[in-house]
BALOBA-1460 file (C-alpha; in Angstrom, 3 decimals):
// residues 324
<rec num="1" residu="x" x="110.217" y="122.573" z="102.102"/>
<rec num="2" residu="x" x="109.692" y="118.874" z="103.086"/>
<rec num="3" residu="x" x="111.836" y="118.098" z="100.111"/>
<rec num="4" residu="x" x="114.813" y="119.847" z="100.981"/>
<rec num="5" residu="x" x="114.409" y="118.946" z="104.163"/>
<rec num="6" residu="x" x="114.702" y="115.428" z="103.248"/>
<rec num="7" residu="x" x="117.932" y="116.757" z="100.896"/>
<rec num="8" residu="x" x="119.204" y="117.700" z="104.133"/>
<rec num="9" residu="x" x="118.622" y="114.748" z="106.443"/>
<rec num="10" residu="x" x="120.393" y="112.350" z="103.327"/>
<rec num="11" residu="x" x="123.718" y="114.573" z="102.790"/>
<rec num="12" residu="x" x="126.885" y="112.579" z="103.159"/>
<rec num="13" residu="x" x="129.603" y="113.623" z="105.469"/>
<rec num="14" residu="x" x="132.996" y="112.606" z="104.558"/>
<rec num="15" residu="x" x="134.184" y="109.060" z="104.079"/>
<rec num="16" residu="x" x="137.034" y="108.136" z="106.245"/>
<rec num="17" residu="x" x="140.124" y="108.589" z="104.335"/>
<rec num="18" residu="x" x="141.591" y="105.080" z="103.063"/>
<rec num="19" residu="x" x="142.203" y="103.509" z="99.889"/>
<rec num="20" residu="x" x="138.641" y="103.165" z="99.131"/>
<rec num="21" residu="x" x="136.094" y="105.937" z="97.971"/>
<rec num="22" residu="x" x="133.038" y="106.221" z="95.938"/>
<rec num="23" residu="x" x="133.275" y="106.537" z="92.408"/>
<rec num="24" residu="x" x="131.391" y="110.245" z="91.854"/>
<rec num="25" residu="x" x="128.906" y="108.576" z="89.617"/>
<rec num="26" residu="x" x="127.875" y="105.650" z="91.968"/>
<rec num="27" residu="x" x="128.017" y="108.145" z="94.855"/>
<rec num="28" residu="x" x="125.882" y="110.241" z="93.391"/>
<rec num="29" residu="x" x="123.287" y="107.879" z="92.686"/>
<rec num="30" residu="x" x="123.235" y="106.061" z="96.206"/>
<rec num="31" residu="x" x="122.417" y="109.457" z="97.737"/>
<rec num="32" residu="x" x="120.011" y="110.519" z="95.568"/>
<rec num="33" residu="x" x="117.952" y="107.149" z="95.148"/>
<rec num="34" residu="x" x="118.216" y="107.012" z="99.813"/>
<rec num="35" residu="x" x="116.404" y="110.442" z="99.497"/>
<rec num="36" residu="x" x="114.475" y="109.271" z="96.751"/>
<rec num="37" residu="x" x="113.337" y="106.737" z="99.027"/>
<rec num="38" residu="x" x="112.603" y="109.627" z="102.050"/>
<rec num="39" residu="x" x="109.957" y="111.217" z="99.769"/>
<rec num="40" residu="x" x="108.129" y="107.806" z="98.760"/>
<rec num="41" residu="x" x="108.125" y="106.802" z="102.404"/>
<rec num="42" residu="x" x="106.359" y="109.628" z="103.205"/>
<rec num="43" residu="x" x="104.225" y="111.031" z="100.040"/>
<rec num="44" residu="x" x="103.491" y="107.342" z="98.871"/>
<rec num="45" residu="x" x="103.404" y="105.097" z="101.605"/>
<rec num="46" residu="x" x="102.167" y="107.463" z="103.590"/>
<rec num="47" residu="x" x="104.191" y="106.396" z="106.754"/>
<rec num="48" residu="x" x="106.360" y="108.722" z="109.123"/>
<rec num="49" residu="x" x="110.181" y="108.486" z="108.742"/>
<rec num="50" residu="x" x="111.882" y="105.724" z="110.461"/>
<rec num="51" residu="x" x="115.369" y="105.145" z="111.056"/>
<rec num="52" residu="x" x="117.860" y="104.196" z="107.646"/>
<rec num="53" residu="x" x="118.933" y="100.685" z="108.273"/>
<rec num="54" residu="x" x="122.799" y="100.550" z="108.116"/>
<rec num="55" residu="x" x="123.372" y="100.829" z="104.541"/>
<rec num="56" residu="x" x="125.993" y="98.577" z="102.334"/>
<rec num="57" residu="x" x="126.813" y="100.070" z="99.252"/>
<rec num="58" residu="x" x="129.219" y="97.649" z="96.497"/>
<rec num="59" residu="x" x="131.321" y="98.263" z="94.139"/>
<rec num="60" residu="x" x="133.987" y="95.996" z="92.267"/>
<rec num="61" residu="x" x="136.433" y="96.722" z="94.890"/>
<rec num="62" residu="x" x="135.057" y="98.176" z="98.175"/>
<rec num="63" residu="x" x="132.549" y="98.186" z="100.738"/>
<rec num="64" residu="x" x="131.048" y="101.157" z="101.451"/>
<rec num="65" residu="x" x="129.136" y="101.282" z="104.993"/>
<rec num="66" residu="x" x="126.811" y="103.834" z="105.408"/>
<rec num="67" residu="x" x="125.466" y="104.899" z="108.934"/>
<rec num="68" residu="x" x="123.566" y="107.509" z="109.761"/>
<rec num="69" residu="x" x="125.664" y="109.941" z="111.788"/>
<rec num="70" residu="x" x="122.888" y="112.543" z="113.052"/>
<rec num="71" residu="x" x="119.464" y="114.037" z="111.230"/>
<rec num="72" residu="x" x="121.742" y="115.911" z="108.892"/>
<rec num="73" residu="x" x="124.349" y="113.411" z="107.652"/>
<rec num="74" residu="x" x="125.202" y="109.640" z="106.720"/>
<rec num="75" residu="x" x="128.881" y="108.552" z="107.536"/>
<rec num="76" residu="x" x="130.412" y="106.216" z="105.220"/>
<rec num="77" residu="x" x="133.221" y="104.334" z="106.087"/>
<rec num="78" residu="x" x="134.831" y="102.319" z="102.972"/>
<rec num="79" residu="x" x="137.278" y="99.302" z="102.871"/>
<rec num="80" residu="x" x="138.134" y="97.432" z="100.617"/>
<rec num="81" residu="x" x="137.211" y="93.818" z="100.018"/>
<rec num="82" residu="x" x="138.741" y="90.620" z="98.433"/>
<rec num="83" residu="x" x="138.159" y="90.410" z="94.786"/>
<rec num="84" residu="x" x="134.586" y="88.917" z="93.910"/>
<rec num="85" residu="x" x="133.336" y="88.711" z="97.455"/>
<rec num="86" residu="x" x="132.643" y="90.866" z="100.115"/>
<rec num="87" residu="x" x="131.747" y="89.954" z="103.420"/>
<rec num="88" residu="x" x="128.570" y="91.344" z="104.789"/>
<rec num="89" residu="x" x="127.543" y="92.826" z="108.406"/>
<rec num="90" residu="x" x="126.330" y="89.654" z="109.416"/>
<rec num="91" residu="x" x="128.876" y="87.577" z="108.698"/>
<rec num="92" residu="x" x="127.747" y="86.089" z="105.796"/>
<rec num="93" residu="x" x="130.148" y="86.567" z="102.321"/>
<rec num="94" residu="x" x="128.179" y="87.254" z="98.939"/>
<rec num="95" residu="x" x="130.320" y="87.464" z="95.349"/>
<rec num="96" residu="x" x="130.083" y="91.043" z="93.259"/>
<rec num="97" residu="x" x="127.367" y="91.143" z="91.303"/>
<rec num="98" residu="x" x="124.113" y="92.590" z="91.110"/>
<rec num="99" residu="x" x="122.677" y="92.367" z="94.552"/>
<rec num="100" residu="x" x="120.093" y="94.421" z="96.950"/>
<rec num="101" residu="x" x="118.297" y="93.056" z="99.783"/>
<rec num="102" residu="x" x="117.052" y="93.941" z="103.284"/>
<rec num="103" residu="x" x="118.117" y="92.053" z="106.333"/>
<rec num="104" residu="x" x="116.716" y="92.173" z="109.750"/>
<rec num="105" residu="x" x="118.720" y="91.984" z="112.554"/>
<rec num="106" residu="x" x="116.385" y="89.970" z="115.207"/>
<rec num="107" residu="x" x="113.264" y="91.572" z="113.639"/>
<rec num="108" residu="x" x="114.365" y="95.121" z="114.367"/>
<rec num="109" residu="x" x="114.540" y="97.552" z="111.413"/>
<rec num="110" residu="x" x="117.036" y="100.069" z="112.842"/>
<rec num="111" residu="x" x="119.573" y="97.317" z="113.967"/>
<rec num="112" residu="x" x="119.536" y="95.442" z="110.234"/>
<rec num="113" residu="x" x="121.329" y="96.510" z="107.089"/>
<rec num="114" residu="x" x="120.510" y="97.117" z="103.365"/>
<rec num="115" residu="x" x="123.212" y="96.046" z="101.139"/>
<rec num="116" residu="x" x="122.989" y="96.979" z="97.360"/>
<rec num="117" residu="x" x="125.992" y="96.871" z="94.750"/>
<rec num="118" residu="x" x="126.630" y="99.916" z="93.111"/>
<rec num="119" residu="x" x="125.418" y="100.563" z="89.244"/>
<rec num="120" residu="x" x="128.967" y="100.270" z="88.146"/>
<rec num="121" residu="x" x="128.739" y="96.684" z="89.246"/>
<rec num="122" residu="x" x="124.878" y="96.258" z="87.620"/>
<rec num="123" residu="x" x="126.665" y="98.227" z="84.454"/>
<rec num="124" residu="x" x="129.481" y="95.548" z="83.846"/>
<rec num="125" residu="x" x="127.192" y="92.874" z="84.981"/>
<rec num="126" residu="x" x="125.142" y="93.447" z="82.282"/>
<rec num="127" residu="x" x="121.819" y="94.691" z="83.323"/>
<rec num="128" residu="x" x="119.813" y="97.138" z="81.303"/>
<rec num="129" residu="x" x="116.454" y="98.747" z="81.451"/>
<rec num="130" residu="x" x="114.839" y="100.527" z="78.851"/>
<rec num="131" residu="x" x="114.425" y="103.135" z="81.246"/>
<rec num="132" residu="x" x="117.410" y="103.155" z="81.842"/>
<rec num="133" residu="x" x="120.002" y="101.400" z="84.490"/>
<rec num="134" residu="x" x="120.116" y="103.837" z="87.335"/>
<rec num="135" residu="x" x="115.974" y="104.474" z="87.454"/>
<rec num="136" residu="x" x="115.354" y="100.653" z="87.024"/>
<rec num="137" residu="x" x="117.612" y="100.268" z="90.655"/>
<rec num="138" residu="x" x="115.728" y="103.396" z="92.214"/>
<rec num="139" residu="x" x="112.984" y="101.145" z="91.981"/>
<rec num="140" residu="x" x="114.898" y="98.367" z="93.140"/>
<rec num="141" residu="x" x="116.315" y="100.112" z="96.085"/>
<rec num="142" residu="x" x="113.139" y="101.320" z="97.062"/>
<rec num="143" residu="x" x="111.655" y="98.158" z="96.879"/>
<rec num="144" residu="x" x="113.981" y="96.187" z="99.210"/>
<rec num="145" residu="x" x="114.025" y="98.945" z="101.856"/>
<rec num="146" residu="x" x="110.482" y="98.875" z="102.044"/>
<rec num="147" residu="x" x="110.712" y="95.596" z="103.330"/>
<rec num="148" residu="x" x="112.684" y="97.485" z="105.851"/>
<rec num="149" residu="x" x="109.087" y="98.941" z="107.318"/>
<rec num="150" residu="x" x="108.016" y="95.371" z="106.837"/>
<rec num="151" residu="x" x="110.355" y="93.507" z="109.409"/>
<rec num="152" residu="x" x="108.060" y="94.216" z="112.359"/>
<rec num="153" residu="x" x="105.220" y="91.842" z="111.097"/>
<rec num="154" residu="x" x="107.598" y="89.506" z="108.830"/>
<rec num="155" residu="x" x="109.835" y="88.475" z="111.218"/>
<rec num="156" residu="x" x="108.095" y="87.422" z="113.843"/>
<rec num="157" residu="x" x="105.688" y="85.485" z="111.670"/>
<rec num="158" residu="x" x="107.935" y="83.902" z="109.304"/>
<rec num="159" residu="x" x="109.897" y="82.604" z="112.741"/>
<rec num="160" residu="x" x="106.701" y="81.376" z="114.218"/>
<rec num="161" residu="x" x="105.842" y="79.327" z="110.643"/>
<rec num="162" residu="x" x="109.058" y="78.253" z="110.940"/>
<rec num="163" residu="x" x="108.972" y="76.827" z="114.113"/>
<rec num="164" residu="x" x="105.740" y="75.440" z="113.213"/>
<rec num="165" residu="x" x="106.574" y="73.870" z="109.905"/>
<rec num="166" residu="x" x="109.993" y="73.069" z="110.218"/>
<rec num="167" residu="x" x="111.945" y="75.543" z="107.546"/>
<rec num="168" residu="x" x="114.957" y="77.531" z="107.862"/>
<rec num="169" residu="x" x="115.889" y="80.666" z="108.027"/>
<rec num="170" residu="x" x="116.402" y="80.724" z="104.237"/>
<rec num="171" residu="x" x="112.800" y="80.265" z="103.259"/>
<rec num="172" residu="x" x="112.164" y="82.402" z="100.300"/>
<rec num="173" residu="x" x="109.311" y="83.911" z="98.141"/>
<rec num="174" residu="x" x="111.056" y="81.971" z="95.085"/>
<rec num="175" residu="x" x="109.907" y="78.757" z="97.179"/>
<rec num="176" residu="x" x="106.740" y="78.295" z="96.392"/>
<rec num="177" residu="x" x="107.015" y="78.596" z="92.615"/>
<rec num="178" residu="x" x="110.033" y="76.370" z="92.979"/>
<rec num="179" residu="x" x="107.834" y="73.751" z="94.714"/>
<rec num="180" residu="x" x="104.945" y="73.820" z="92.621"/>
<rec num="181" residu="x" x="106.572" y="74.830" z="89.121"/>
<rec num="182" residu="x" x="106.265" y="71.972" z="87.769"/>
<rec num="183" residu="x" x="102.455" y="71.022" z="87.949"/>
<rec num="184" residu="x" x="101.081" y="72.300" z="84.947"/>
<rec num="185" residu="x" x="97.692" y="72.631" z="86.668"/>
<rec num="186" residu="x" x="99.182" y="74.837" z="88.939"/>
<rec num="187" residu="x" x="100.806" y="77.413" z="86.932"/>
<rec num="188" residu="x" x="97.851" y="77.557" z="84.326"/>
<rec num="189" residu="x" x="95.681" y="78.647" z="87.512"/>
<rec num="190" residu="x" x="98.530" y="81.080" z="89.187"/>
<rec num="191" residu="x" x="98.655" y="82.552" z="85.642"/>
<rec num="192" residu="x" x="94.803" y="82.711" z="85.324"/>
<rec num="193" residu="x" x="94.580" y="84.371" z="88.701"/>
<rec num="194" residu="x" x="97.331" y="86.789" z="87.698"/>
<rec num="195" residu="x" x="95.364" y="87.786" z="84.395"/>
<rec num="196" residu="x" x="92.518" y="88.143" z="86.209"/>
<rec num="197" residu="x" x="94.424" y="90.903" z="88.387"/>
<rec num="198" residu="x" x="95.610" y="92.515" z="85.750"/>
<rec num="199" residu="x" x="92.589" y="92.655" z="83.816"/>
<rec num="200" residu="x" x="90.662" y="94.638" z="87.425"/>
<rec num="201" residu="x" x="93.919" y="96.862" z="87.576"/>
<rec num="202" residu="x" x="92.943" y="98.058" z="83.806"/>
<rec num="203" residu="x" x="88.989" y="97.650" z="84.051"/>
<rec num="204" residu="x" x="87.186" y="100.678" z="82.227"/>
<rec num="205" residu="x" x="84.878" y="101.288" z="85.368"/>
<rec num="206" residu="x" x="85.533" y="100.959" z="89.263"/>
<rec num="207" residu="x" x="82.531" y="98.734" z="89.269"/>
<rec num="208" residu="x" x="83.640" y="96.302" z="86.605"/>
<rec num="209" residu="x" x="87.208" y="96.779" z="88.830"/>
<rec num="210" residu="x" x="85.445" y="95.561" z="91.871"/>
<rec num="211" residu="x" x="83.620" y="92.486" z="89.941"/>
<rec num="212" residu="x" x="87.066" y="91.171" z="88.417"/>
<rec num="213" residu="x" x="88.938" y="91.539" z="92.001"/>
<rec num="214" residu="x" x="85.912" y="89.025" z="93.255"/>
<rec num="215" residu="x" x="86.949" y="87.031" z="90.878"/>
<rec num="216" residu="x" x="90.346" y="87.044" z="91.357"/>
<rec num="217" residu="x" x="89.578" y="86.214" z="94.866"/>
<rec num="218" residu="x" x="87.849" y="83.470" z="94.304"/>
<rec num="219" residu="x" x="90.697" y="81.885" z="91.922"/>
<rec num="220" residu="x" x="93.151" y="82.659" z="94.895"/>
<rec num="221" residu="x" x="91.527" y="80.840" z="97.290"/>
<rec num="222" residu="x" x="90.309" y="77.933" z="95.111"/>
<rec num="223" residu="x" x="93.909" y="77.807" z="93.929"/>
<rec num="224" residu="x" x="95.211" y="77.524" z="97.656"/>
<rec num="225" residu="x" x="92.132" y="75.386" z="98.941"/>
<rec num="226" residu="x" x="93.314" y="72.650" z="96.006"/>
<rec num="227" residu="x" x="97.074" y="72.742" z="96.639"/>
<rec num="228" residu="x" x="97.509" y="74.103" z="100.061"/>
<rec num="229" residu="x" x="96.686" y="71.215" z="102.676"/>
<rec num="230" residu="x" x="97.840" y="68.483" z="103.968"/>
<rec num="231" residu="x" x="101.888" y="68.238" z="103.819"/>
<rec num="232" residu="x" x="101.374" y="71.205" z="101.743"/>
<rec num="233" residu="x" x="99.458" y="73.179" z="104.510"/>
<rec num="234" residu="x" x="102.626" y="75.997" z="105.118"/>
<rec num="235" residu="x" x="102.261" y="77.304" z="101.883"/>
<rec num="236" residu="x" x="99.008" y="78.816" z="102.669"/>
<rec num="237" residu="x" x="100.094" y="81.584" z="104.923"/>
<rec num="238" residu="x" x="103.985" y="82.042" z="102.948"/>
<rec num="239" residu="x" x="101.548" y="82.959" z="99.910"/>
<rec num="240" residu="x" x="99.746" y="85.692" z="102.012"/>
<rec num="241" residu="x" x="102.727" y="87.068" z="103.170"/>
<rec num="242" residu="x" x="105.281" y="86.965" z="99.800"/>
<rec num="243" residu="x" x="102.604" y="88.260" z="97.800"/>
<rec num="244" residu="x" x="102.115" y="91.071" z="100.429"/>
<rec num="245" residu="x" x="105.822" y="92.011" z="100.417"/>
<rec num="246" residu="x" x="106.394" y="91.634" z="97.290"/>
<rec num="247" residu="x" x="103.347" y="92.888" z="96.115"/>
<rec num="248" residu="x" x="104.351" y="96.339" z="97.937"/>
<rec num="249" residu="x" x="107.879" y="96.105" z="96.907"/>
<rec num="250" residu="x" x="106.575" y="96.046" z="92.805"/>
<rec num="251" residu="x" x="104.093" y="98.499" z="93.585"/>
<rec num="252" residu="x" x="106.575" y="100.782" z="95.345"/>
<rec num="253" residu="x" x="108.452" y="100.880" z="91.959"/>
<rec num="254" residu="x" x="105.738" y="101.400" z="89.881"/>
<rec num="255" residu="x" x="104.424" y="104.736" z="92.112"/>
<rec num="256" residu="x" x="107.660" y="106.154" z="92.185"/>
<rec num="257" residu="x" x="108.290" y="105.779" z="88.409"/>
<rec num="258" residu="x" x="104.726" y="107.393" z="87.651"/>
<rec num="259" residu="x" x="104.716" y="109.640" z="90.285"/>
<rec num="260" residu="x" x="105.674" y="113.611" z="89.419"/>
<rec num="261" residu="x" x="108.042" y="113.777" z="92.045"/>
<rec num="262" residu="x" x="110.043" y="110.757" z="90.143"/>
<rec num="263" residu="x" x="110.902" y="110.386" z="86.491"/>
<rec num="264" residu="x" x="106.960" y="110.861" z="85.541"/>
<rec num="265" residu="x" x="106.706" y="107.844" z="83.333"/>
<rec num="266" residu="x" x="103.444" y="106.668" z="81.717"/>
<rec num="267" residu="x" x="101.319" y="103.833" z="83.076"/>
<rec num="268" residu="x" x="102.638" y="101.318" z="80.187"/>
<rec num="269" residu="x" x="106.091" y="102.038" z="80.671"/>
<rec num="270" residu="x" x="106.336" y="102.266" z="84.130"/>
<rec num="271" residu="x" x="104.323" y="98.628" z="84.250"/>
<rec num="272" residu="x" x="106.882" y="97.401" z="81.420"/>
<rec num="273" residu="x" x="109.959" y="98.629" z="83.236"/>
<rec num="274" residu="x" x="108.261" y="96.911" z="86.599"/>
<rec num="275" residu="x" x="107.588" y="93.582" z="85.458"/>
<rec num="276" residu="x" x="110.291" y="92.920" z="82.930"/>
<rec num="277" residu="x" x="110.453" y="89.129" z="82.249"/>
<rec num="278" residu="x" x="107.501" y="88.219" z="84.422"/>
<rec num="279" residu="x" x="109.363" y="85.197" z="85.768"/>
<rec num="280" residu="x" x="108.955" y="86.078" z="89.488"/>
<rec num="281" residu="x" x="105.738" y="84.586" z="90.564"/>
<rec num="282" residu="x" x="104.734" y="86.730" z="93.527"/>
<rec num="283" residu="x" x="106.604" y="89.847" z="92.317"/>
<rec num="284" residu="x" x="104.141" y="89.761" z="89.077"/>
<rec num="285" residu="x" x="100.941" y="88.694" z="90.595"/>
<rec num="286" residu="x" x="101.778" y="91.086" z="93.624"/>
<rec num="287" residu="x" x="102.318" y="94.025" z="91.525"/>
<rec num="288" residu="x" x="98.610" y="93.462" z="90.166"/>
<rec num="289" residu="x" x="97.443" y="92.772" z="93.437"/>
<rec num="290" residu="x" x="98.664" y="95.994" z="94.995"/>
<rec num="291" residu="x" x="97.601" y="97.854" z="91.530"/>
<rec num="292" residu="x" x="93.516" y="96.959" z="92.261"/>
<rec num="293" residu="x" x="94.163" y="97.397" z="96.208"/>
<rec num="294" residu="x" x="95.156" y="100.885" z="95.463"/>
<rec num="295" residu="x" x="92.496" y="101.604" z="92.729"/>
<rec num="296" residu="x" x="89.764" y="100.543" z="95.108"/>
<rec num="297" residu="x" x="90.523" y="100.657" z="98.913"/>
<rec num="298" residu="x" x="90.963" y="104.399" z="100.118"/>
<rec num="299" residu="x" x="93.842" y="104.982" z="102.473"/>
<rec num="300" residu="x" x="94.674" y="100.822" z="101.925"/>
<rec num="301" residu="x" x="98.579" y="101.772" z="103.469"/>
<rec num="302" residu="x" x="96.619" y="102.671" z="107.096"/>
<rec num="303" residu="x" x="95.609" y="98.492" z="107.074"/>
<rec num="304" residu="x" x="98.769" y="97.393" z="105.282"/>
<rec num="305" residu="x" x="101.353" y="98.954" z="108.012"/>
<rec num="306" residu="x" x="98.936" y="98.525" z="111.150"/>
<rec num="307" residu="x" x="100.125" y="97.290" z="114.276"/>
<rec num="308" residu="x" x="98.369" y="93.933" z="113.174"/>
<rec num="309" residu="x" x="98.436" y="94.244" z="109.166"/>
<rec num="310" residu="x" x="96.078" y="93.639" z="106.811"/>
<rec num="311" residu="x" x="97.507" y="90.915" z="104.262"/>
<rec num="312" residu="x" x="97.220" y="90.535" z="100.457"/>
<rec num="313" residu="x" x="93.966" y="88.392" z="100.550"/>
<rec num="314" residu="x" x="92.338" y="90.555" z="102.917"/>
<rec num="315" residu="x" x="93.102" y="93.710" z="101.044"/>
<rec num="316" residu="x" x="92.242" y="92.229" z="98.056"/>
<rec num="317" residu="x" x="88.813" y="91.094" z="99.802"/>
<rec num="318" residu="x" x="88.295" y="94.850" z="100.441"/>
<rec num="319" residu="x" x="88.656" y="95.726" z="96.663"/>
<rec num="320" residu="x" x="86.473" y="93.446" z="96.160"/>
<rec num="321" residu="x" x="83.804" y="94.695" z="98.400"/>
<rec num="322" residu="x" x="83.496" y="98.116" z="97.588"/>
<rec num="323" residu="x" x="82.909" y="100.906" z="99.835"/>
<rec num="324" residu="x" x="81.113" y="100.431" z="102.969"/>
């Protein structure tokens, strides 16, 4: 029942008529990964249903806006765009290619926008999965509009860091390995620390799980004790909070792509088709992170979406702990 109610709530009334409409095979995809991402807000996350931000959906020649239009429909309304760029509901202009990302409008979910290009765009782009191209952007989509549950926490502290610290507006979670990718101290301890993850994630026993997530913990914050301070000192609390979102983002993937109600992969190929090239500092280290969290803290989405949420080190302190 819930999941045809969630069929229901996700069926697409008519585009306005115009030059512009969906190619079927995009269409279809767009719809079915938005309720895809209806179930895993509510089976996985475990959160109640908020609000679809507006939704952008891209292809080579038009922009497809999608807004919901009651409990039982989205409206789209398409136009088309100049060739290679399309301008975005902010203002801002981006060129075709293979795009998705969440945007906040003033911190409020319901008021920003989550613009994705279409896998005909991804297709001639390029991209492939072994999974294959339109799973590999359900977890992509799912991903960047969990940030979307995100932006009440995010926003407001990434402004006040700002303020604090002196950044923009564009401050990234591809910063900090930018800044500190070239210190070969550095990366041999991120990657140690990121091993270390892994290695809890896969321990044989929840015990031997909890001993490897100390020490992961310890490598994290001997890591950010020796390279975090001074004129360095902001890149304490960005790491808490990229690893967090991106952490959950990975993690996101990965439980949909296992999970029955998705395509049912196996552990090895769902991990595989989640970290790809393992480029992406936080993305990879998160996805471990979140894969211990969720071995060893019960009901760990209650702290991570509280009204004041528990973080990735504090999570992964948890794990660490053990039951109490």
């Amino acid at each position: 029942m819930f999941l045809w109610l969630t069929a229901l709530a996700l069926a697409a009334a008519p585009a306005k008529s115009g030059a512009c409409a969906f190619d079927s095979t995009d269409k279809t995809w767009i719809e079915q990964a938005l309720r895809n991402w209806r179930t895993s807000e509510s089976a996985i996350l475990k959160l109640k249903p908020a609000p679809l931000p507006t939704i952008v959906a891209i292809d080579a020649s038009c922009t497809h806006i999608g807004r919901a239009a009651s409990r039982a429909a989205i409206r789209w309304n398409s136009t088309a765009h100049p060739a290679g760029m399309v301008t975005l509901p902010d203002g801002k202009n981006a060129p075709i290619g293979p795009i998705s990302f969440a945007a906040p409008d003033n911190g409020a979910a319901r008021t920003g926008f989550f613009a994705i290009s279409l896998p005909s765009v991804w297709r001639t782009s390029g991209v492939t999965s072994e999974i294959g191209l339109e799973q590999l952007m359900d977890g992509v989509l799912l991903h960047e509009l969990m940030h979307t549950r995100q932006f009440y926490f995010v926003n407001p502290a990434l402004t006040a860091l700002g303020r604090k610290y002196h950044f923009g507006d564009d401050m990234s979670d591809d910063a900090l390995q930018d800044k500190f990718k070239s210190d070969s101290a550095y990366v041999a301890a991120y990657q140690a620390e990121t091993d270390m993850l892994y290695a809890a994630a896969a321990a044989a026993s929840d015990a031997e799980a909890r001993r490897l997530a100390g020490k992961a913990l310890a490598m994290m914050r001997a890591r950010r004790a020796r390279w975090f301070e001074a004129e360095n000192a902001q890149w304490e609390p960005l790491d808490d909070i990229f690893l967090t979102m991106e952490g959950l983002g990975q993690w996101l993937a990965y439980a949909w792509f296992v999970s029955p109600q998705g395509p049912g992969l196996d552990h090895q190929a769902a991990i595989a088709a989640v970290r790809r090239k393992r480029n992406l500092w936080t993305q990879d280290e998160g996805l471990g992170l979140f894969l211990v969290i969720d071995r060893l803290v019960p009901r760990w989405q209650t702290l991570a979406f509280a009204k004041h949420p528990a973080l990735a080190e504090a999570l992964l302190a948890k794990a660490a702990d053990g039951p109490r």
